[in-house]
ROMARVEX-741721 format. One record per residue: residue number from 1; residue in one letter; x, y, z of N, C-alpha, C, O, CB in turn. Coordinates in steps of 0.1 Angstrom, whole numbers, plus 2048, in hexadecimal, padded with zeros to 3 digits. Last residue first. Glycine has a CB too. Example, Ala and Ser with C-alpha at 12.3 -4.5 7.8 and 13.67 -1.06 7.14 Angstrom:
2
  timar  margu  n.xx  n.yy  n.zz  ca.xx  ca.yy  ca.zz  c.xx  c.yy  c.zz  o.xx  o.yy  o.zz  cb.xx  cb.yy  cb.zz
      2      S   880   7EA   847    889    7F5    847   881   800   84F   886   80B   850    88D    7FA    839
      1      A   884   7C7   84E    87B    7D3    84E   884   7DF   84E   88E   7DF   855    871    7D3    85A
END
This chain:
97
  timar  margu  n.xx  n.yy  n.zz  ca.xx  ca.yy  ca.zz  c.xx  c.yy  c.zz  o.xx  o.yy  o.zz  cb.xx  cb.yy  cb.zz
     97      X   938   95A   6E2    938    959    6D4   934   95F   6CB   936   95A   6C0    935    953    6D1
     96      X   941   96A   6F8    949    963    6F4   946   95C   6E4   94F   959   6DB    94B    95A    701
     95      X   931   979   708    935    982    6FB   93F   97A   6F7   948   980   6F2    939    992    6FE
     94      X   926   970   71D    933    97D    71F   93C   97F   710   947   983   70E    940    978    72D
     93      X   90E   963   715    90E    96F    71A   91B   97A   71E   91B   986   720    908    96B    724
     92      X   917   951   709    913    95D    705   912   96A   70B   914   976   708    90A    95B    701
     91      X   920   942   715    92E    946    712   924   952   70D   929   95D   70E    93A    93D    707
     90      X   90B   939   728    918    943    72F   921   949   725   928   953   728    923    93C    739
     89      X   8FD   92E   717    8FA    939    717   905   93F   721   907   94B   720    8EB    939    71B
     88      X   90D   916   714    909    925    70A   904   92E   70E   906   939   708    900    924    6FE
     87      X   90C   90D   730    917    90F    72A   919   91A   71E   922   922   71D    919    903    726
     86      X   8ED   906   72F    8F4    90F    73B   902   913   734   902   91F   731    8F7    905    74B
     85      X   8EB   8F8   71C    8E4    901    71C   8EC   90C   725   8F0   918   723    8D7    8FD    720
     84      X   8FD   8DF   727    8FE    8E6    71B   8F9   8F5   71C   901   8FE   71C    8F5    8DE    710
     83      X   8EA   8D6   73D    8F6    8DF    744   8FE   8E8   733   902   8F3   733    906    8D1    74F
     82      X   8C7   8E4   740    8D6    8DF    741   8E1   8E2   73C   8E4   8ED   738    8D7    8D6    73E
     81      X   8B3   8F7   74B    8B3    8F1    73C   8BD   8E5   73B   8BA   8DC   733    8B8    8FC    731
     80      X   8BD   901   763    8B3    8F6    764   8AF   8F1   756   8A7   8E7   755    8A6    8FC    76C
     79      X   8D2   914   758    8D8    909    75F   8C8   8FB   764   8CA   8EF   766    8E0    912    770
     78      X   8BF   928   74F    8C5    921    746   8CF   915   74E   8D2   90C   746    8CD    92C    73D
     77      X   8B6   933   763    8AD    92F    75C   8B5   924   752   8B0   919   74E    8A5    93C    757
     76      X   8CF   93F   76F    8CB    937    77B   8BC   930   76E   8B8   926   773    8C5    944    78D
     75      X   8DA   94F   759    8E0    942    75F   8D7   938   767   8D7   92C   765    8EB    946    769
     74      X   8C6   962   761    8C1    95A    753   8D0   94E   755   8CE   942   751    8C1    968    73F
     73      X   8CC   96E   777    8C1    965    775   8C0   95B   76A   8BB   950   769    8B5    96C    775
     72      X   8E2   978   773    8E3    967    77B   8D7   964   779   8D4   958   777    8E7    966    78E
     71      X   8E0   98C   766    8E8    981    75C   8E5   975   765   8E4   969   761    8FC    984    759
     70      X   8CC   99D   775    8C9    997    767   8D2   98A   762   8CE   981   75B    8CA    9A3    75D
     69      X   8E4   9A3   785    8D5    999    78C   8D0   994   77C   8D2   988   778    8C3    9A6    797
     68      X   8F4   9B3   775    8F8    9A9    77F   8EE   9A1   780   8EF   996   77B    8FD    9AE    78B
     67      X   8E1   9CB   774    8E6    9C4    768   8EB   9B8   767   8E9   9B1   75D    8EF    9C9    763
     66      X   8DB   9D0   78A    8CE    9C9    784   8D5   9C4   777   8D1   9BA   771    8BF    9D4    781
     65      X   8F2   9D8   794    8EE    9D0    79D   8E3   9C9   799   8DE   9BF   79F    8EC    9D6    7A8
     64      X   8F7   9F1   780    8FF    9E7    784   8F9   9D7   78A   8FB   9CC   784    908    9EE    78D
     63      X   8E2   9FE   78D    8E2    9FC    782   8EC   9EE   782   8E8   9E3   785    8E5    A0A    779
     62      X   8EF   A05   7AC    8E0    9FE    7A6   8DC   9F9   797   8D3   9F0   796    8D6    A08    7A7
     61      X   902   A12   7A7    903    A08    7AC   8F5   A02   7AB   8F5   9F7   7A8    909    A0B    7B8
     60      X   8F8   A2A   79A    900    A23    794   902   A14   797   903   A0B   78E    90A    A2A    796
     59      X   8E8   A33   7AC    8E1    A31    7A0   8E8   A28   79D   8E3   A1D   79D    8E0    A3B    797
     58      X   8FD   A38   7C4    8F2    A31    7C4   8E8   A2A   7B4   8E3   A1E   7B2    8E9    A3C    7CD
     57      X   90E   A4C   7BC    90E    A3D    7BC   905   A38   7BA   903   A32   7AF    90F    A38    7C5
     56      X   900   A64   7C4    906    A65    7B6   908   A4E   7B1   905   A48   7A7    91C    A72    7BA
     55      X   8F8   A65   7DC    8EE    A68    7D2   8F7   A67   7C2   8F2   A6A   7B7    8E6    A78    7D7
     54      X   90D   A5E   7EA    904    A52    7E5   901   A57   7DD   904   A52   7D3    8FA    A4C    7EC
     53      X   91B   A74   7E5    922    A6D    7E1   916   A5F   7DC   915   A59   7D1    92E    A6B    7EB
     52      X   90C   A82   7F1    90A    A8B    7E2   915   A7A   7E0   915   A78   7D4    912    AA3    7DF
     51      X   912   A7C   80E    901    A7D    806   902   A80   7F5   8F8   A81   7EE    8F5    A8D    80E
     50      X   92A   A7F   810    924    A72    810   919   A6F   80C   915   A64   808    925    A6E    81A
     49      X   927   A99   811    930    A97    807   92D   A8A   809   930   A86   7FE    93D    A9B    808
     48      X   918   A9F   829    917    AA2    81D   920   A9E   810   91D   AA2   805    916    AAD    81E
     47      X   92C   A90   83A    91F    A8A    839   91A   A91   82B   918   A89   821    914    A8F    848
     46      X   945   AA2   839    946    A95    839   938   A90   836   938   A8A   82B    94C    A8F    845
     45      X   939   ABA   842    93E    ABE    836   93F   AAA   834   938   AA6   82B    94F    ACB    836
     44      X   92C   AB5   85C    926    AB6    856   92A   AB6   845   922   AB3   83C    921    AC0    85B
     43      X   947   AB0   868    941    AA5    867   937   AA9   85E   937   AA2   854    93B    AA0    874
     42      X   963   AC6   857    958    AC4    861   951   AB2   85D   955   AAB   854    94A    AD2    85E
     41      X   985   ABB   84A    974    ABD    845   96D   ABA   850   96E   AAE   855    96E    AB3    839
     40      X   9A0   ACA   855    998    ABB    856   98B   ABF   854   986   AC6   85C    99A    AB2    865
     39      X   9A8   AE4   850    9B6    ADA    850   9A9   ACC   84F   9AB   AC4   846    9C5    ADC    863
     38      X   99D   B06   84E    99E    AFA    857   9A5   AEB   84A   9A4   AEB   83E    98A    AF6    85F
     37      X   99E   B1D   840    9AE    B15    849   9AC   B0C   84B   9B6   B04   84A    9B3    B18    857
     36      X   988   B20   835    990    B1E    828   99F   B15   835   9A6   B0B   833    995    B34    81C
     35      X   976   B2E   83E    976    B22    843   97C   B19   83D   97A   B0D   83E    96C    B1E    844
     34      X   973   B47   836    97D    B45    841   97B   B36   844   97F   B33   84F    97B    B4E    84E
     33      X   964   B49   81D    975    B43    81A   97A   B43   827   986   B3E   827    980    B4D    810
     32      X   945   B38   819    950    B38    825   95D   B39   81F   962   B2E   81C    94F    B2B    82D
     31      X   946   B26   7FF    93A    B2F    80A   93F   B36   80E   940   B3F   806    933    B2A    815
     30      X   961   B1C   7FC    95A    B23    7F3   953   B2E   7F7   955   B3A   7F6    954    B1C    7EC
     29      X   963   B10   811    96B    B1A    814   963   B22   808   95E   B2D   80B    97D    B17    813
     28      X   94D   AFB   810    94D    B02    819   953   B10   81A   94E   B1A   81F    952    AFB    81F
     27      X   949   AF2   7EF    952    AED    7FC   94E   AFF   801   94D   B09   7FB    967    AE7    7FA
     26      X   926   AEA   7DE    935    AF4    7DC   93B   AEF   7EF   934   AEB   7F9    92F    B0C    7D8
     25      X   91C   AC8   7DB    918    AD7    7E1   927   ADD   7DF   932   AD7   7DF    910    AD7    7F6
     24      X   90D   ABA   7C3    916    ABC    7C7   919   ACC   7CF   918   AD7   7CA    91C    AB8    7BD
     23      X   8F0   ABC   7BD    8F4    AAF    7C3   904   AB4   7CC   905   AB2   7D8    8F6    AA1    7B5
     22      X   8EC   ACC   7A6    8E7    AD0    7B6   8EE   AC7   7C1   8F1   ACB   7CC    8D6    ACC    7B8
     21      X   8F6   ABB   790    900    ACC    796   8FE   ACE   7A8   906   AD0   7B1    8F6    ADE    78E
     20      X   8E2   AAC   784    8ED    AAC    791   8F6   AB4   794   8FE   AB1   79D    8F5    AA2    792
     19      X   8EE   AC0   768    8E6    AB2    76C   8EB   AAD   77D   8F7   AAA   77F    8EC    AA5    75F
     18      X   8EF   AE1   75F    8F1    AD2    75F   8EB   ACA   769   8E3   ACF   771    8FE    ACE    760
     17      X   8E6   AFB   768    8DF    AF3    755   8E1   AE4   759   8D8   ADC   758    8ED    AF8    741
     16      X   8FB   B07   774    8EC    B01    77A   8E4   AF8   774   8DD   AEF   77A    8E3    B0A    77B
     15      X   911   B0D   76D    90E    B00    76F   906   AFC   777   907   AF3   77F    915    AF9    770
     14      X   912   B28   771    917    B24    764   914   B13   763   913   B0E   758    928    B28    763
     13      X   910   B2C   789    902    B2F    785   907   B2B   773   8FF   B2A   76A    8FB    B44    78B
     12      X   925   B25   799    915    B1C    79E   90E   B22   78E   906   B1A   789    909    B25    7B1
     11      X   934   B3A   78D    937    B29    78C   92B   B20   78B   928   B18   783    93E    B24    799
     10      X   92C   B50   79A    92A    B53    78B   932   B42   784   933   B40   778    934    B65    786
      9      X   92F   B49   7B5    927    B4B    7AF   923   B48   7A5   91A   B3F   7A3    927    B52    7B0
      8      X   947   B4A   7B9    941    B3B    7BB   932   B40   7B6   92A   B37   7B3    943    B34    7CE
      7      X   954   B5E   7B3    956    B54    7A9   94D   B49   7A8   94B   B41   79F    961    B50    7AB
      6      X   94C   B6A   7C6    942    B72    7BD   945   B65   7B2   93D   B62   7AA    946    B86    7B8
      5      X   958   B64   7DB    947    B60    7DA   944   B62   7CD   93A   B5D   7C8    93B    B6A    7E4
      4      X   96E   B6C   7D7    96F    B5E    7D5   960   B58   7D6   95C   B4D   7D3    979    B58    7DF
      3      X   96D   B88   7C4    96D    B84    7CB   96F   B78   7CE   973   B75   7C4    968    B88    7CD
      2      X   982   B9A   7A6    977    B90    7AA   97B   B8A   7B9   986   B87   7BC    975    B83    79E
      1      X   98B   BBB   7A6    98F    BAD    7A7   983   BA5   7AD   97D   BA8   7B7    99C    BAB    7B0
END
């Protein structure tokens, strides 16, 4: 009968190939099955899991945030044309005509 290391093993190594795999660290008890009782995630298990969380966000939330900046700028270029100008190009921009 398979061990619970030996699963976590032959797991890690079936999804090494992927993308951000590293990012996400295996839980504790996995490592560790006597650490399988405890009831509230260590501080350290909380900080790492807040590190693989930005490192997973962060991109996301950045992409987002230039897609956002791009639409006000060209508002903010198209409001000194006037106020018509300003008006088409809003509707265009959300795909209204």
């Amino acid at each position: 009968m398979a061990t619970l290391q030996s699963i976590a093993a032959q797991t890690q190594k079936s999804f090494e190939g992927l993308l951000y795999f590293h990012l996400i660290p295996l839980p504790n008890f996995i490592e560790d099955p006597e650490k399988h009782h405890k009831l509230h995630p260590s501080i350290s298990d909380i900080i790492t899991e807040a590190k693989s969380l930005f490192n997973l966000a962060f991109p996301i939330a950045l992409t987002a945030l230039l897609l956002y900046s791009r639409s006000i700028i060209s508002m903010l270029f198209l409001g000194h044309l006037g106020d018509a100008q300003l008006a088409a190009g809003s509707l265009a921009s959300h795909g209204l005509c």
